[in-house]
C-alpha positions in Angstrom: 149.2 48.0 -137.3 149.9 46.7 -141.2 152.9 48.0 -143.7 152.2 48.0 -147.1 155.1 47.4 -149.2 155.0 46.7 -153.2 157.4 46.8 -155.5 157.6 46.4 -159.3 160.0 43.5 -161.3 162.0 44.9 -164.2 161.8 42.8 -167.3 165.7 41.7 -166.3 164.0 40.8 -163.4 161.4 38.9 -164.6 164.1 37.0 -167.3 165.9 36.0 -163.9 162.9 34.2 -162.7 162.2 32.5 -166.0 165.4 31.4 -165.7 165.3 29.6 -162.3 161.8 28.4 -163.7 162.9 26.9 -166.8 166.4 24.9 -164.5 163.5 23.8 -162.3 161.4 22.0 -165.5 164.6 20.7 -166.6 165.3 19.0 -163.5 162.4 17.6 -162.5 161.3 16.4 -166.8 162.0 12.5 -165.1 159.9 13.1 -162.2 156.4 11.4 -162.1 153.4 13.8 -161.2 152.9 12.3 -158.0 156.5 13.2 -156.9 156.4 16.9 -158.1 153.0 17.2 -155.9 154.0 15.8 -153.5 157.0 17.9 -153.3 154.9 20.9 -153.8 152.9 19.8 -150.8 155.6 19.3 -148.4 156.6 23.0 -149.5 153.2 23.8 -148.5 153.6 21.8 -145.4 157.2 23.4 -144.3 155.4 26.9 -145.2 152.1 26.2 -142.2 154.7 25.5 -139.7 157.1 28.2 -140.2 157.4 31.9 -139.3 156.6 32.7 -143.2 154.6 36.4 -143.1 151.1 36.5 -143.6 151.4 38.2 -147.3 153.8 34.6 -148.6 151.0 32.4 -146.8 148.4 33.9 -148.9 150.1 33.9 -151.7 151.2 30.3 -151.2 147.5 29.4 -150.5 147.1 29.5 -154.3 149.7 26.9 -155.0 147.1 24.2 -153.3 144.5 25.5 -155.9 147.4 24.4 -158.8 147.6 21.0 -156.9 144.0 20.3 -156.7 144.1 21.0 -160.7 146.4 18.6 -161.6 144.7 15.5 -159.4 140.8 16.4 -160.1 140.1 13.1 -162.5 136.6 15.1 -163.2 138.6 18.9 -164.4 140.8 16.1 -166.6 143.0 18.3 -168.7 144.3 17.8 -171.9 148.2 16.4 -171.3 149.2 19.9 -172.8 147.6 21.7 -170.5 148.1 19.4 -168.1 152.0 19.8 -168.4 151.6 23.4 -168.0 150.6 23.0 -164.6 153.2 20.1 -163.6 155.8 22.8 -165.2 154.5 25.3 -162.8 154.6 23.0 -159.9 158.2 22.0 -160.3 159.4 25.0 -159.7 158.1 24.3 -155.7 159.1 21.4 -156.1 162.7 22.1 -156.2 164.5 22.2 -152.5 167.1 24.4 -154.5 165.5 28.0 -155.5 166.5 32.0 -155.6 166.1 32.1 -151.3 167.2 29.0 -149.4 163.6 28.1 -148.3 165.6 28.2 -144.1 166.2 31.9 -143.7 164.0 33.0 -141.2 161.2 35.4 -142.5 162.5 35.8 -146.0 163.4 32.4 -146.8 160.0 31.8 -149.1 159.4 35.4 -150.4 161.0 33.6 -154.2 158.3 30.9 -153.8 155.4 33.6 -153.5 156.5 35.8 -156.1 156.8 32.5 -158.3 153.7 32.0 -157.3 152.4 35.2 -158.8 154.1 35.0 -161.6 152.7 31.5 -162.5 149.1 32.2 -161.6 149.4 35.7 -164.1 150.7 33.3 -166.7 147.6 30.2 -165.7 145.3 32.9 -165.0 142.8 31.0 -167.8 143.2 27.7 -166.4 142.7 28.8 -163.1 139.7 30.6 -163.3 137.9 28.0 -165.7 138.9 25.6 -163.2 137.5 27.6 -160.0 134.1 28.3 -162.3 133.8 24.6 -162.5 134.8 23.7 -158.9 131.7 25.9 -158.0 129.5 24.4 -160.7 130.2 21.0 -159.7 129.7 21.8 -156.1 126.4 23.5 -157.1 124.8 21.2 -159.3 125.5 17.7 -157.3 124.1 19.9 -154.1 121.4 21.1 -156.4 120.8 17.2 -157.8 121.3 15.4 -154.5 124.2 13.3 -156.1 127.4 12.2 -154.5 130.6 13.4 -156.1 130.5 12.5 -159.9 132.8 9.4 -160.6 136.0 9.9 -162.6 133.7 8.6 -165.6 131.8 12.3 -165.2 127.9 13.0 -165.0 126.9 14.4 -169.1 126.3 17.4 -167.3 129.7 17.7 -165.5 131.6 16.9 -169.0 129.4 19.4 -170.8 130.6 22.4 -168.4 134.1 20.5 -168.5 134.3 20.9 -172.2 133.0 24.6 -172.5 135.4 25.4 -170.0 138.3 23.9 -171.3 137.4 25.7 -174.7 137.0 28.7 -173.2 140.3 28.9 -171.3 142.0 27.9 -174.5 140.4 30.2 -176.4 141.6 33.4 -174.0 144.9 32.1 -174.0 144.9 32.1 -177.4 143.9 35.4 -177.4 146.7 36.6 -174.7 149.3 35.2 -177.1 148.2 37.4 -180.5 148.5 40.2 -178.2 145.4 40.3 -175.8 145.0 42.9 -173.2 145.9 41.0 -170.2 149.2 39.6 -172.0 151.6 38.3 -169.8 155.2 40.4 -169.7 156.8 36.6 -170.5 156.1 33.5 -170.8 157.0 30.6 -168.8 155.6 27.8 -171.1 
């Protein structure tokens, strides 16, 4: 037998976790990139071998989709774009956050709402970056190739580039007032 629960964040809400978001950037704007993944991915780590319910695992599953973004040399992101993501990231990488991470069943639900919250707000880069995951996958299958080099295949940078424009082009969109608007902003 399943519960269903869901409940809805007030903009106040919402404010309080842009809040703990932006004290997260601050404090990790020294960190290198490979600290505040690896960070992220000990999170990830702590999360597999606790007690955490099944609805924060899945929602955590998506942070290792924000991880792989960052450290794909072919997906190479532009450093703004690039330093969206590492914002997002710090947040999990922070031992200090809304729900000490150590109280039994509850202790990550912060980190998976943050994690919803961040994948609204990199919705675009997300799914361009899944969309070329699956063309990259497809088309080296398709050619027979190995995995293109960090140097990227013409036909790998092509789709890189449409993609890129694409996602900038929708978030453009969401910030003159698009339909899929986000209720705030994190970046």
């Amino acid at each position: 037998m399943s519960l269903h629960i869901s409940f809805e964040l007030s903009q106040s809400d919402l404010d309080q976790f842009r809040e703990v978001m932006l004290r997260a950037c601050k404090k990790s704007k020294g960190a290198s990139q490979e600290d505040i993944v690896e960070k992220a991915q000990q999170l990830l780590g702590q999360i597999s071998q606790s007690d955490a319910a099944d609805f924060i695992r899945d929602r955590m599953s998506q942070l290792e989709g924000l991880v792989a973004m960052v450290g794909d040399k072919n997906w190479g992101l532009a450093d703004d774009d690039h330093q969206r993501v590492l914002a997002a990231l710090s947040y999990f990488s922070e031992p200090e956050d809304l729900i000490p991470d150590d109280i039994p069943c509850l202790g990550f639900l912060d980190d998976a709402i943050m994690v919803e919250i961040v994948c609204r707000e990199l919705e675009h880069e997300i799914q361009a970056y899944k969309e070329f995951v699956v063309f990259r996958t497809s088309e080296v299958s398709r050619r027979g190739e190995e995995t293109p080099t960090p140097q990227r295949s013409d036909w790998l940078e092509e789709r890189r580039q449409q993609l890129h424009s694409r996602m900038r082009r929708r978030r453009r969109g969401d910030r003159s007032g698009g339909a899929s608007k986000s209720p705030f902003s994190l970046f």
